[in-house]
PDB file of N, H, CA, C and O in Angstrom:
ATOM      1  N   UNK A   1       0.825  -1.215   0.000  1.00  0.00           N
ATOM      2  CA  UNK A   1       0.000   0.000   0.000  1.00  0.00           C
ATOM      3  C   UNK A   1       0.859   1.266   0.000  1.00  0.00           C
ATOM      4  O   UNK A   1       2.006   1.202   0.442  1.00  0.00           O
ATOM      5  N   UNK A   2       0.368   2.398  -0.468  1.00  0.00           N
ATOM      6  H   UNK A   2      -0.564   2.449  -0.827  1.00  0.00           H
ATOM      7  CA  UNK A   2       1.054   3.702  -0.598  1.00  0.00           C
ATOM      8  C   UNK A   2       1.247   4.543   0.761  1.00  0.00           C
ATOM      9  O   UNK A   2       2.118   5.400   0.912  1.00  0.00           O
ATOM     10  N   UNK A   3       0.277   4.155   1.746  1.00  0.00           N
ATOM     11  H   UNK A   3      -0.430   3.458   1.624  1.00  0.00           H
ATOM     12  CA  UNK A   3       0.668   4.415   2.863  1.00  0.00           C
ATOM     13  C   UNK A   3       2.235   4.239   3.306  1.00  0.00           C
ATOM     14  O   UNK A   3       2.925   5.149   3.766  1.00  0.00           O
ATOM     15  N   UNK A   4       2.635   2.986   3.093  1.00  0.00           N
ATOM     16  H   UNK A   4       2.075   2.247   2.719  1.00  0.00           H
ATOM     17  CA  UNK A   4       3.757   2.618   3.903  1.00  0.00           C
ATOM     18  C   UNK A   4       4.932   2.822   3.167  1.00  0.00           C
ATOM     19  O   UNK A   4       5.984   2.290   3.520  1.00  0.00           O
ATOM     20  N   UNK A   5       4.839   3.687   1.979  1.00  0.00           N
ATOM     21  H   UNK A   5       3.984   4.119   1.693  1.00  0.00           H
ATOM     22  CA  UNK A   5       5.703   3.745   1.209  1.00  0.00           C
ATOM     23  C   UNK A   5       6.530   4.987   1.844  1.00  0.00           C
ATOM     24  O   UNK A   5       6.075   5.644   2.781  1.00  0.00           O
ATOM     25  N   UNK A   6       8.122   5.317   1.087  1.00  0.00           N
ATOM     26  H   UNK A   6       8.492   4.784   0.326  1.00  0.00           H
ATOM     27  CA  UNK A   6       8.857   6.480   1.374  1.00  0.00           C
ATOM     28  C   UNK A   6       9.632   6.353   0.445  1.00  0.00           C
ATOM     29  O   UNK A   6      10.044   5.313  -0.070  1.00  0.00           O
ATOM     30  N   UNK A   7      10.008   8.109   0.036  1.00  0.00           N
ATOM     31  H   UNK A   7       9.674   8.954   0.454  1.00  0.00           H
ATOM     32  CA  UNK A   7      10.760   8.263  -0.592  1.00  0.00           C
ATOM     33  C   UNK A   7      12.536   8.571  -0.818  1.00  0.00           C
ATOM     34  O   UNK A   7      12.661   9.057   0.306  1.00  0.00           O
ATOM     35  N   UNK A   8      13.600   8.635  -1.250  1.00  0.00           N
ATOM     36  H   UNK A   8      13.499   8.240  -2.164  1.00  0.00           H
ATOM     37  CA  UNK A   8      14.693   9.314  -0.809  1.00  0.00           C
ATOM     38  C   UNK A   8      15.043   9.749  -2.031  1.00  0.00           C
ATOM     39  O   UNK A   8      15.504   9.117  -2.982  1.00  0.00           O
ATOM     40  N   UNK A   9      14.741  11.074  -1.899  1.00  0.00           N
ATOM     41  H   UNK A   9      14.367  11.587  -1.127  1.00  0.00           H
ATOM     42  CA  UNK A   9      15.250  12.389  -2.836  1.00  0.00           C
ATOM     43  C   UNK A   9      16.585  13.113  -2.715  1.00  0.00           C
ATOM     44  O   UNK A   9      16.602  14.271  -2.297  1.00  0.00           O
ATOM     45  N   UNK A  10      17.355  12.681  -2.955  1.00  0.00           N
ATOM     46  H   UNK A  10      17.342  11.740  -3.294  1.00  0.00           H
ATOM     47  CA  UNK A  10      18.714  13.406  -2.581  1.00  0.00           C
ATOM     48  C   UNK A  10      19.272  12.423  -1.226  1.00  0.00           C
ATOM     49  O   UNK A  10      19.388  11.204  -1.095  1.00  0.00           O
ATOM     50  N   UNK A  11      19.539  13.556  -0.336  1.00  0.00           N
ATOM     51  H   UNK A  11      19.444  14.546  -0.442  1.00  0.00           H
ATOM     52  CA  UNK A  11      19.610  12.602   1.306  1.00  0.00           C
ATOM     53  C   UNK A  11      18.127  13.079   1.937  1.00  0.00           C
ATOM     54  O   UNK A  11      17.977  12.820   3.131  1.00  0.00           O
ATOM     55  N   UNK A  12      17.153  13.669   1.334  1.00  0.00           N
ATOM     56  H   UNK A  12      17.274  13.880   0.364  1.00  0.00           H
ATOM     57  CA  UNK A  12      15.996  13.468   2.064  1.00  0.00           C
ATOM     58  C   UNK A  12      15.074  12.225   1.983  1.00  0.00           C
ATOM     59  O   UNK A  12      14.774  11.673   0.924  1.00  0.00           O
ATOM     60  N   UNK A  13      14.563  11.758   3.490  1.00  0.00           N
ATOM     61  H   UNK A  13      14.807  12.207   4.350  1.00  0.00           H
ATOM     62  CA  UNK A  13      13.471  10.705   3.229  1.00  0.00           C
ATOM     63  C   UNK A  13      12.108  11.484   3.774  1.00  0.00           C
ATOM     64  O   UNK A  13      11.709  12.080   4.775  1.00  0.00           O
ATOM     65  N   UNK A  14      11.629  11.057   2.364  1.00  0.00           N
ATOM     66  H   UNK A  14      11.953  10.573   1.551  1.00  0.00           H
ATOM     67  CA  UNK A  14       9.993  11.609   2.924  1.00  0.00           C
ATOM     68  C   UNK A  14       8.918  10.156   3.202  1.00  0.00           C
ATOM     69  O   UNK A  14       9.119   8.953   3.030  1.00  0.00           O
ATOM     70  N   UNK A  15       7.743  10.927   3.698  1.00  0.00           N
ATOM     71  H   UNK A  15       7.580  11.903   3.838  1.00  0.00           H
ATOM     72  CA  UNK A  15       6.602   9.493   3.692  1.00  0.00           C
ATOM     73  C   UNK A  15       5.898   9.820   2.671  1.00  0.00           C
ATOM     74  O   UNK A  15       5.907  10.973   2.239  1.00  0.00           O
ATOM     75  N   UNK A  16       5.211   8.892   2.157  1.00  0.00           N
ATOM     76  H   UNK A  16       5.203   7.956   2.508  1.00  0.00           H
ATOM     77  CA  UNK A  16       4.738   8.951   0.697  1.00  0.00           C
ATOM     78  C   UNK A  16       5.814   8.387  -0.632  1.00  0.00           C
ATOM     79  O   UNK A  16       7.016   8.256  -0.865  1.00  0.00           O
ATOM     80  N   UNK A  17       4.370   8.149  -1.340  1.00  0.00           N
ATOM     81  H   UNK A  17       3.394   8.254  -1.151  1.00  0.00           H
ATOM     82  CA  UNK A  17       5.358   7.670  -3.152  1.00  0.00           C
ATOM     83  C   UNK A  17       5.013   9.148  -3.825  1.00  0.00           C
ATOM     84  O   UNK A  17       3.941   9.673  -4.124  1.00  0.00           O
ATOM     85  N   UNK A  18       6.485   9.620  -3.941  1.00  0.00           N
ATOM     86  H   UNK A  18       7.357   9.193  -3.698  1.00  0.00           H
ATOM     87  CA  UNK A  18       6.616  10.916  -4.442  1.00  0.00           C
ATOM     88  C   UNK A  18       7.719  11.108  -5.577  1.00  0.00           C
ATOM     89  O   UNK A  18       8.229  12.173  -5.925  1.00  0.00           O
ATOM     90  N   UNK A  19       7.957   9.896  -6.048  1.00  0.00           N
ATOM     91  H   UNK A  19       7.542   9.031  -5.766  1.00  0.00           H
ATOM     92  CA  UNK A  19       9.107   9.280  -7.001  1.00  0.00           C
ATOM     93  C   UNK A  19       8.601  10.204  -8.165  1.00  0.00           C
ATOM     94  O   UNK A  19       9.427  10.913  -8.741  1.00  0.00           O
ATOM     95  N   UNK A  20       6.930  10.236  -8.637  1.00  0.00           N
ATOM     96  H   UNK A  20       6.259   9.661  -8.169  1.00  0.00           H
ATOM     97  CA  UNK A  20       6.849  11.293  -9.712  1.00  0.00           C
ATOM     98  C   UNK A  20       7.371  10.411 -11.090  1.00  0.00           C
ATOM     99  O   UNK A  20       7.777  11.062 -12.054  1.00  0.00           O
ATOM    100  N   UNK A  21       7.354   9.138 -11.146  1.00  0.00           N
ATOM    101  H   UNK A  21       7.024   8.610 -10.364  1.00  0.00           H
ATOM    102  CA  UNK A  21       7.647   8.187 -12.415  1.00  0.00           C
ATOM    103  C   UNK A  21       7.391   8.451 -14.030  1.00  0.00           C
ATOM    104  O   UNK A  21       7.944   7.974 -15.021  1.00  0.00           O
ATOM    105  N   UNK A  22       6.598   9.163 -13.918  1.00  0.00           N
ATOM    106  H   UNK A  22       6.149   9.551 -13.113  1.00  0.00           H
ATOM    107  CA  UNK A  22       5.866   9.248 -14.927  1.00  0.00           C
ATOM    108  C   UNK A  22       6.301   9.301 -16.422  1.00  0.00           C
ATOM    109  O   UNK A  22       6.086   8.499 -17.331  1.00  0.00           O
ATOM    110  N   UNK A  23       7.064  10.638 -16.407  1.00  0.00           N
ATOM    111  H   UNK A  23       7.239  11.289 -15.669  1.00  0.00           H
ATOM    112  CA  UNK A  23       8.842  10.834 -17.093  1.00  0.00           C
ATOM    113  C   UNK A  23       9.418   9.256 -18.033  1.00  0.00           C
ATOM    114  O   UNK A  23       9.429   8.837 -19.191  1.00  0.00           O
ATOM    115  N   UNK A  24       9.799   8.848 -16.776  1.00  0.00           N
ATOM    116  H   UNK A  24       9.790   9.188 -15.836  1.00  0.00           H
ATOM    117  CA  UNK A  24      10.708   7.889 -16.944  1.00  0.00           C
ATOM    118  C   UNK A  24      10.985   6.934 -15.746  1.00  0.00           C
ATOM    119  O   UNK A  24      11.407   7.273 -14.640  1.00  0.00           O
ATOM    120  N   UNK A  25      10.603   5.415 -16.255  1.00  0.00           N
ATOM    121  H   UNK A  25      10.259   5.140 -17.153  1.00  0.00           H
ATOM    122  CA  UNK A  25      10.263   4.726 -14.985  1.00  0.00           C
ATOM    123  C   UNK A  25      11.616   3.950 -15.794  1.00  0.00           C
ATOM    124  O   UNK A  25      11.509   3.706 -16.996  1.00  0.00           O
ATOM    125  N   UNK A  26      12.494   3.700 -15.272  1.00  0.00           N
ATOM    126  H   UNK A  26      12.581   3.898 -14.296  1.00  0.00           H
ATOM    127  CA  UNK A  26      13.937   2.972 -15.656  1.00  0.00           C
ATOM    128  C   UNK A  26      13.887   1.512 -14.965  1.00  0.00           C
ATOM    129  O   UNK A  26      14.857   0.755 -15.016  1.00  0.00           O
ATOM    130  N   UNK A  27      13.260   1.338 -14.628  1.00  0.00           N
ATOM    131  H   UNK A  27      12.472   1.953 -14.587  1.00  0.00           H
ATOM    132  CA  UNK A  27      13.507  -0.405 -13.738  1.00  0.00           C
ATOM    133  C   UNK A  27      13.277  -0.099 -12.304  1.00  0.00           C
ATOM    134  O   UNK A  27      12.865   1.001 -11.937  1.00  0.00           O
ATOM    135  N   UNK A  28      13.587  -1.231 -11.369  1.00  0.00           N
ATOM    136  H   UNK A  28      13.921  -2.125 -11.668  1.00  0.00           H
ATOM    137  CA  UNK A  28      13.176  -1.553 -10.127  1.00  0.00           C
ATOM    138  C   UNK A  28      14.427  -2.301  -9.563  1.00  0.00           C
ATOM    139  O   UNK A  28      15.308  -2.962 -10.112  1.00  0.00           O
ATOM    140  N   UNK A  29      14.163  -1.931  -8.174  1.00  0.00           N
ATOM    141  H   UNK A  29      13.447  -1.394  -7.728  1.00  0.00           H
ATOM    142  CA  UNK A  29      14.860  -3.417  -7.523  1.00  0.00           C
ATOM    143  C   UNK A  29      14.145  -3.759  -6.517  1.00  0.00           C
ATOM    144  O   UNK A  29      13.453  -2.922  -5.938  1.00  0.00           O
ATOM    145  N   UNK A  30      14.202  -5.448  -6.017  1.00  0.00           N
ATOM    146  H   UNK A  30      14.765  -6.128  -6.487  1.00  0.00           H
ATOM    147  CA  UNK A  30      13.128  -6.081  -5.225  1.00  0.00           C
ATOM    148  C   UNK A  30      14.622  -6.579  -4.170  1.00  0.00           C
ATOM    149  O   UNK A  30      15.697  -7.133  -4.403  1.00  0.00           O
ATOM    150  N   UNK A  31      14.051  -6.108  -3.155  1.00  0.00           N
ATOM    151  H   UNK A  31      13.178  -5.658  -2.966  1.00  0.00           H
ATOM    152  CA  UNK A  31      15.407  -6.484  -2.120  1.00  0.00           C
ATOM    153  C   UNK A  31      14.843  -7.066  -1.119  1.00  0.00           C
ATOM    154  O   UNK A  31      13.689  -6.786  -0.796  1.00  0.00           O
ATOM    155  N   UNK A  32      15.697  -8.112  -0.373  1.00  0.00           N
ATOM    156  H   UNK A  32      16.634  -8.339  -0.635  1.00  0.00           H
ATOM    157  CA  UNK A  32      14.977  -8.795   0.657  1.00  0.00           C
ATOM    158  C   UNK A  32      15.786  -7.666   2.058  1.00  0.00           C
ATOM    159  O   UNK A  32      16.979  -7.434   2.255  1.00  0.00           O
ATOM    160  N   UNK A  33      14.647  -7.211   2.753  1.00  0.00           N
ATOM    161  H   UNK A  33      13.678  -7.400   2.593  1.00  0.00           H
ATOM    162  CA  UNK A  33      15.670  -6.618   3.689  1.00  0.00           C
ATOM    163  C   UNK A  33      14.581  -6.500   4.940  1.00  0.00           C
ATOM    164  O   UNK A  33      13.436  -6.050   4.923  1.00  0.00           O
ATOM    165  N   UNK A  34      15.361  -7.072   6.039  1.00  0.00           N
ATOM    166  H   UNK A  34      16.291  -7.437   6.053  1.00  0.00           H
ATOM    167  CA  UNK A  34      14.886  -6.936   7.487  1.00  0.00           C
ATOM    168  C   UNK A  34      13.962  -6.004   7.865  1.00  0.00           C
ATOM    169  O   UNK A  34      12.820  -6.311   8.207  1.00  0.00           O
ATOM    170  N   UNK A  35      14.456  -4.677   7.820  1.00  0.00           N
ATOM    171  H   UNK A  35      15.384  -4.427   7.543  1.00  0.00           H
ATOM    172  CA  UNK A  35      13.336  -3.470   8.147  1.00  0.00           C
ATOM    173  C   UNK A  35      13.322  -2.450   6.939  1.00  0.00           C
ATOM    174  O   UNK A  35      13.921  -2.487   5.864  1.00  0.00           O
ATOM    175  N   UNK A  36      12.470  -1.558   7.453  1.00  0.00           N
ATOM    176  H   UNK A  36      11.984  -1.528   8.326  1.00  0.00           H
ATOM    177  CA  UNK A  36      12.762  -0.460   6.830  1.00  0.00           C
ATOM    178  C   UNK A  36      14.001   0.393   6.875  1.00  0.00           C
ATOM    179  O   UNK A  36      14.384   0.994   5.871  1.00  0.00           O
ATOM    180  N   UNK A  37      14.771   0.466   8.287  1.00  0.00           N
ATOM    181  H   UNK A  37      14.459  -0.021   9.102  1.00  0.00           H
ATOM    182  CA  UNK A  37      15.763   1.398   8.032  1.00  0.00           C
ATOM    183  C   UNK A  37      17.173   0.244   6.954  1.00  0.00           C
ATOM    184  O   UNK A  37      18.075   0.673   6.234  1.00  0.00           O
ATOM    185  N   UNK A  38      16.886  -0.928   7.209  1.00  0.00           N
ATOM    186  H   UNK A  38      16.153  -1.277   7.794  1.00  0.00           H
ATOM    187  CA  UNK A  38      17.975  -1.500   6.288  1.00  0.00           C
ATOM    188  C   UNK A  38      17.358  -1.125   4.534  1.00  0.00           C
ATOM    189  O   UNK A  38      18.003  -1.144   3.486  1.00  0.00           O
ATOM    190  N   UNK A  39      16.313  -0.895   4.698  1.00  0.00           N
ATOM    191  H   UNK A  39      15.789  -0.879   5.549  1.00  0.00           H
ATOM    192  CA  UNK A  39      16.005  -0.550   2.854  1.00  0.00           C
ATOM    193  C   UNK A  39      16.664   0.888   2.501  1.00  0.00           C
ATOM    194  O   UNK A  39      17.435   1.157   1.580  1.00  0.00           O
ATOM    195  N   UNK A  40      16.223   1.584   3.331  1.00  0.00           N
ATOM    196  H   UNK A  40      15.597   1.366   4.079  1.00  0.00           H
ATOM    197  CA  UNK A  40      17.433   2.836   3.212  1.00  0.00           C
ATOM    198  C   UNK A  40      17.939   3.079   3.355  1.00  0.00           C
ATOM    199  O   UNK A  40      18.262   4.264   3.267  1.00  0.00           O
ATOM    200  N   UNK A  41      18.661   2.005   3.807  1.00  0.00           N
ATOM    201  H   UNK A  41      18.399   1.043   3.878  1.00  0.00           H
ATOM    202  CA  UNK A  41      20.464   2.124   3.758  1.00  0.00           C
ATOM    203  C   UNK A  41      21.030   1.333   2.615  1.00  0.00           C
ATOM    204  O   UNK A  41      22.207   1.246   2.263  1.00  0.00           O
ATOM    205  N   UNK A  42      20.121   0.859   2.183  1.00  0.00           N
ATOM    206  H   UNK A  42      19.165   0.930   2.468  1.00  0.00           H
ATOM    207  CA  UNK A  42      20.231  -0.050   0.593  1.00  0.00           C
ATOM    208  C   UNK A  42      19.871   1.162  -0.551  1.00  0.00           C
ATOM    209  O   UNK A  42      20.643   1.413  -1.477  1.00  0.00           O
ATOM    210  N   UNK A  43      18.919   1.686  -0.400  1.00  0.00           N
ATOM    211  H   UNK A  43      18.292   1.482   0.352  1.00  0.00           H
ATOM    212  CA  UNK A  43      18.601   2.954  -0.995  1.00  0.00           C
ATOM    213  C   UNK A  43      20.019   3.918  -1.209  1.00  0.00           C
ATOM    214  O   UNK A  43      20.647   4.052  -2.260  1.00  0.00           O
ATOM    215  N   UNK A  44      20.253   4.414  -0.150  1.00  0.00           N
ATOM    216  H   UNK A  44      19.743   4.306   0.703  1.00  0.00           H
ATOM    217  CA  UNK A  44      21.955   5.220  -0.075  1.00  0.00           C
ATOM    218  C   UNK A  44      22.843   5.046  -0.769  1.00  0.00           C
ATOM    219  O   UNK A  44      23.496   5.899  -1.371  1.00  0.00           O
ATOM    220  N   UNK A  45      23.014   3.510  -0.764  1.00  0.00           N
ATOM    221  H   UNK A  45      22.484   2.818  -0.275  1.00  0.00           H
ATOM    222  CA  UNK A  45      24.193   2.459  -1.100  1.00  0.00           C
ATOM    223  C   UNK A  45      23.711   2.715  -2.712  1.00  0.00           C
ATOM    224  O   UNK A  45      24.489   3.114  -3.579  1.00  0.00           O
ATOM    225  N   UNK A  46      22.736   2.506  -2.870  1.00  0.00           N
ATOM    226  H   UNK A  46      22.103   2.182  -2.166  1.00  0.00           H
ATOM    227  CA  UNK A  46      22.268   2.893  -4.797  1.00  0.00           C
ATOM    228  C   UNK A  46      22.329   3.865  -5.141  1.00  0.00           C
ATOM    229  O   UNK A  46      22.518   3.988  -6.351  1.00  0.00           O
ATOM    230  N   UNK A  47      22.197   5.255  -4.211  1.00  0.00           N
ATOM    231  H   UNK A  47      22.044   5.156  -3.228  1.00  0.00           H
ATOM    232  CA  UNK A  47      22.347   6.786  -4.525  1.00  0.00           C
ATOM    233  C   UNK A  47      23.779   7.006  -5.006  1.00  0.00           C
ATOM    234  O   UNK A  47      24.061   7.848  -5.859  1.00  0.00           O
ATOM    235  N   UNK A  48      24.661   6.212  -4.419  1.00  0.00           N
ATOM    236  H   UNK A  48      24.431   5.528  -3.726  1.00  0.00           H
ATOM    237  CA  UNK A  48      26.174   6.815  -4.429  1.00  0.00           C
ATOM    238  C   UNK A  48      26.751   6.792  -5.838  1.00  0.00           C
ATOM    239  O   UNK A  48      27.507   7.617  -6.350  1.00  0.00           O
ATOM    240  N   UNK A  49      26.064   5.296  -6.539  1.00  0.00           N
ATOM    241  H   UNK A  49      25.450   4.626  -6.123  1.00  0.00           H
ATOM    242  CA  UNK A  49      26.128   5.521  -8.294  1.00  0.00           C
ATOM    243  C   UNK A  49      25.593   6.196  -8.761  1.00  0.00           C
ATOM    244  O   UNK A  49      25.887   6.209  -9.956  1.00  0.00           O
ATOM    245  N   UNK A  50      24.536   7.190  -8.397  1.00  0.00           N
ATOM    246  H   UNK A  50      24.297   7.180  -7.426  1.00  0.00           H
ATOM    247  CA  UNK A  50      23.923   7.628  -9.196  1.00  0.00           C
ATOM    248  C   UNK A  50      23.008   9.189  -8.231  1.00  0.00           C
ATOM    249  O   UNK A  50      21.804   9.273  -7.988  1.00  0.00           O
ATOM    250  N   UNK A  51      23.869   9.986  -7.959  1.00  0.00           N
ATOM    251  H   UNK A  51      24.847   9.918  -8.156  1.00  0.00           H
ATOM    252  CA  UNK A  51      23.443  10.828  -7.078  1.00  0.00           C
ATOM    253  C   UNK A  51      21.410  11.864  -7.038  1.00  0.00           C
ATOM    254  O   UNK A  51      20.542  12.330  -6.301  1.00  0.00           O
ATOM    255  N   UNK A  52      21.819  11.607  -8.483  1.00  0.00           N
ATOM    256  H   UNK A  52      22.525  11.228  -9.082  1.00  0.00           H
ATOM    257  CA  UNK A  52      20.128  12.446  -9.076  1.00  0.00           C
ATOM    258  C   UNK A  52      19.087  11.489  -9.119  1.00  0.00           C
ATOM    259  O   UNK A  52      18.068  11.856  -9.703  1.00  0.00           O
ATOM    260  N   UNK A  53      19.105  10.082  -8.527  1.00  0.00           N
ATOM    261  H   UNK A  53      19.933   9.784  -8.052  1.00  0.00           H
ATOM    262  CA  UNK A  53      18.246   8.965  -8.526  1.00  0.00           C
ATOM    263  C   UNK A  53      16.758   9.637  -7.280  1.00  0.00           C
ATOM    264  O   UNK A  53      16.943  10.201  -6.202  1.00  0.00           O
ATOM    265  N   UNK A  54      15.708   9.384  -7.784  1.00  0.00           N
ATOM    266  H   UNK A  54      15.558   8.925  -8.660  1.00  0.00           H
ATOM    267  CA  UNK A  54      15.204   9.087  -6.603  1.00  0.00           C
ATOM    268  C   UNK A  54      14.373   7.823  -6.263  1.00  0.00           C
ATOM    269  O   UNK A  54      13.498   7.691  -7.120  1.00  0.00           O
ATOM    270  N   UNK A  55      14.336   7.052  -5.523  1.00  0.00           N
ATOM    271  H   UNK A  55      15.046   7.159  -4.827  1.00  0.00           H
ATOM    272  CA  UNK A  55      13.902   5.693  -4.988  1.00  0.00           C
ATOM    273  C   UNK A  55      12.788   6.071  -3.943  1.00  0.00           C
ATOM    274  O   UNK A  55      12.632   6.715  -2.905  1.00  0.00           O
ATOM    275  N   UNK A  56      11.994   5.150  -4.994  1.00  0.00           N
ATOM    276  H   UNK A  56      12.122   4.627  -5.837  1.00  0.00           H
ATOM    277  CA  UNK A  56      11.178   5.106  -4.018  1.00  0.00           C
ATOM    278  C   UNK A  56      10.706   3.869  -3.171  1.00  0.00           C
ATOM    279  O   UNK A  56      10.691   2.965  -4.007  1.00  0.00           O
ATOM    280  N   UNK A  57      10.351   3.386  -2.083  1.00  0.00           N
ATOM    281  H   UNK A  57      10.363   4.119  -1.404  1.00  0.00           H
ATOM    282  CA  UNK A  57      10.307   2.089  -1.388  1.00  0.00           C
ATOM    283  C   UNK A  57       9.316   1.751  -0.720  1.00  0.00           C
ATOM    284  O   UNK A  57       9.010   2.365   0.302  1.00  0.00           O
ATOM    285  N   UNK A  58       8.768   0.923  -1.080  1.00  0.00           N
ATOM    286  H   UNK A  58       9.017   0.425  -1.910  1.00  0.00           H
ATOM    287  CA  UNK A  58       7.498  -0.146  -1.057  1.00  0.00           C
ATOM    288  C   UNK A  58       7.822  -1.248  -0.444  1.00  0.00           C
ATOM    289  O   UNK A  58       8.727  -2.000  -0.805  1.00  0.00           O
ATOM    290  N   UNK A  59       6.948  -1.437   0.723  1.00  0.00           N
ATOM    291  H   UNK A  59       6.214  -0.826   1.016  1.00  0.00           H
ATOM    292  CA  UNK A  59       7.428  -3.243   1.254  1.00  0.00           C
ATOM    293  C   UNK A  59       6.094  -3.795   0.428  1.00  0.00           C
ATOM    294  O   UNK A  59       4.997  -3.256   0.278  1.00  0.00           O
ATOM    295  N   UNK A  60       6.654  -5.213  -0.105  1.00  0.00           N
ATOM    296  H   UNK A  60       7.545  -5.651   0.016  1.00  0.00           H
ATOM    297  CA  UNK A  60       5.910  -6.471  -0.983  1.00  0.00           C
ATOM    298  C   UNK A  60       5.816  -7.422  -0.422  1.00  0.00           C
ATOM    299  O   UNK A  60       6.669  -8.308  -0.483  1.00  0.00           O
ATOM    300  N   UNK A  61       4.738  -7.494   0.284  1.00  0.00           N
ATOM    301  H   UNK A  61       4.045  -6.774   0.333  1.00  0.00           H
ATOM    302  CA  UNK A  61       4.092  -9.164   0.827  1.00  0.00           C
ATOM    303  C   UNK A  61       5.152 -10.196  -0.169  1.00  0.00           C
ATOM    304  O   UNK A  61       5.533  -9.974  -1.318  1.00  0.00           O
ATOM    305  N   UNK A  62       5.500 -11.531   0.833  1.00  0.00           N
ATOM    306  H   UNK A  62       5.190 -11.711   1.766  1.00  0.00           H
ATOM    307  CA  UNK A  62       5.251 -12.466   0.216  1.00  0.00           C
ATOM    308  C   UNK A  62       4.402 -13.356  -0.211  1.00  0.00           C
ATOM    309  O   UNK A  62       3.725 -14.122   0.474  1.00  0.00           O
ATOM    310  N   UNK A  63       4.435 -13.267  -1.200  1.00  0.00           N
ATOM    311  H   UNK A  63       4.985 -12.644  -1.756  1.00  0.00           H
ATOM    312  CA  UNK A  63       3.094 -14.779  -1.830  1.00  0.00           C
ATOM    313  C   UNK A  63       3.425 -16.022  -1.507  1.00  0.00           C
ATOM    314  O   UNK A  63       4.248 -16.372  -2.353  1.00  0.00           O
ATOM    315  N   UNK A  64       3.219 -16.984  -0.665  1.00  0.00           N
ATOM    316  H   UNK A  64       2.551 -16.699   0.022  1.00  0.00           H
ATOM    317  CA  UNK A  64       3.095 -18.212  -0.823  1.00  0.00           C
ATOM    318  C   UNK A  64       1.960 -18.690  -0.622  1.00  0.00           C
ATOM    319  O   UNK A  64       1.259 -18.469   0.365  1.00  0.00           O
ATOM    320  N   UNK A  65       1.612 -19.613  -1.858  1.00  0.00           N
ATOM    321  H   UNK A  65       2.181 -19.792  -2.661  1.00  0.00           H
ATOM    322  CA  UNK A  65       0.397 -20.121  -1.935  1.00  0.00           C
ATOM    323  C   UNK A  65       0.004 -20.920  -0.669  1.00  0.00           C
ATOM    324  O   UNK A  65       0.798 -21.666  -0.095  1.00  0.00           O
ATOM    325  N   UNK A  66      -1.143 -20.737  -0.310  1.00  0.00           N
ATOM    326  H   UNK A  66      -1.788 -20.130  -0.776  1.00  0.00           H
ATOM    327  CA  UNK A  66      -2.270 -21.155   1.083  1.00  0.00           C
ATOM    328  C   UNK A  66      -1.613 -20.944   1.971  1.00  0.00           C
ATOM    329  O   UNK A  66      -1.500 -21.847   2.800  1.00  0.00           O
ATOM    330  N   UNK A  67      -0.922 -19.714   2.182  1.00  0.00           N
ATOM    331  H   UNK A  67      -1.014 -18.980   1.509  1.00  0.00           H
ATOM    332  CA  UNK A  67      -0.651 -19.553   3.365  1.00  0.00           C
ATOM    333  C   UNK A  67      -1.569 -17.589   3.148  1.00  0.00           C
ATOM    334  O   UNK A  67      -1.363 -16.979   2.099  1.00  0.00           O
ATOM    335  N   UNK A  68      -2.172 -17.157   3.904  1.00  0.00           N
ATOM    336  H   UNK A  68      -2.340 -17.653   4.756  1.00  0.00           H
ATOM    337  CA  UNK A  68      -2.986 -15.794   4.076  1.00  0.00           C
ATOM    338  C   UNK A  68      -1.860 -14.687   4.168  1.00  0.00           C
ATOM    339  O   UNK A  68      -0.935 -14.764   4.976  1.00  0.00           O
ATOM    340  N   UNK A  69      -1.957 -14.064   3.628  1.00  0.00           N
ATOM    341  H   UNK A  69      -2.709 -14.001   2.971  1.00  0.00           H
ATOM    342  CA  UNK A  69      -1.085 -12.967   4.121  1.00  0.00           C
ATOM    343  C   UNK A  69      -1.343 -12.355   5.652  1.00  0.00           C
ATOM    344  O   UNK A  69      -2.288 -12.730   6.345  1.00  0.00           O
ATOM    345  N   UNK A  70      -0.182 -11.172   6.160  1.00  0.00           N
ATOM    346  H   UNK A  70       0.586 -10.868   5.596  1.00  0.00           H
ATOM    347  CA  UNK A  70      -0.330 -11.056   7.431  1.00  0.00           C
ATOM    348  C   UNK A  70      -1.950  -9.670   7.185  1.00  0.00           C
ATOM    349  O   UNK A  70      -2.516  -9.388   8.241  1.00  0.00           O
ATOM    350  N   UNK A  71      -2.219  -9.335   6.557  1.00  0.00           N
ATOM    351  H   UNK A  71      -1.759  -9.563   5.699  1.00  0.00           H
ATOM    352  CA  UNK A  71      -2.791  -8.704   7.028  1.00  0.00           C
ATOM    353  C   UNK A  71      -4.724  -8.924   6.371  1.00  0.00           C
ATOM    354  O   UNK A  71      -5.601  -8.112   6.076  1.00  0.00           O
ATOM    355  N   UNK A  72      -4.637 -10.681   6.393  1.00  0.00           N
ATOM    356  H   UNK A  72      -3.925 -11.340   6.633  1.00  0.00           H
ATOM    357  CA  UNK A  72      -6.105 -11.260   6.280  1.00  0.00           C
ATOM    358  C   UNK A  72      -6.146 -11.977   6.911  1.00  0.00           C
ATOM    359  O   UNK A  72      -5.108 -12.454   7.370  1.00  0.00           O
ATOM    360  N   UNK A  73      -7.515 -12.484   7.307  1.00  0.00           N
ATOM    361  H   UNK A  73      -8.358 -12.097   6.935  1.00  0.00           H
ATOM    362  CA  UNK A  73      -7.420 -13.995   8.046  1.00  0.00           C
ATOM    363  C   UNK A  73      -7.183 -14.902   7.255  1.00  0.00           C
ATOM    364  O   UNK A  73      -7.042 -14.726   6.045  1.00  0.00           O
ATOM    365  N   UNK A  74      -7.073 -16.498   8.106  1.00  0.00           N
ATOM    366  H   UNK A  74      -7.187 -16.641   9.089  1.00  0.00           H
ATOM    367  CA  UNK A  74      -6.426 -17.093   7.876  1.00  0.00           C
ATOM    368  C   UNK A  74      -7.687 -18.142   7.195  1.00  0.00           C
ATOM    369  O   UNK A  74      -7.383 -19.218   6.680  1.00  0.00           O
TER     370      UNK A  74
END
């Protein structure tokens, strides 16, 4: 959901998807990472190639079949 999303514009992190794609959507990356502050420090780590990037970050349920996700019953 877009709620839980954030952005990092430069060295700013905002809340919200404010990436603004529209332009030019160049690819993705799907990272497995513990929390949120390890995604933006993965985020950073991608800024340093590329300083004018902005990322935006979305956590993605996993799908495994018959098992409910966490946020339905079971």
């Amino acid at each position: 959901p877009t709620m839980n999303a954030l952005t990092l514009r430069g060295g700013a992190l905002m809340d919200g998807p404010f990436a603004e794609t529209k332009e030019a959507l160049l690819g993705f990356y799907l990272l497995d990472c513990a929390s949120d502050e390890a995604a933006v420090e993965a985020a950073r780590d991608l800024q340093q190639a590329n300083p004018t990037a902005i990322y935006e970050l979305r956590p993605v349920p996993l799908y495994r079949p018959g098992v409910a996700f966490p946020f339905t019953e079971a």
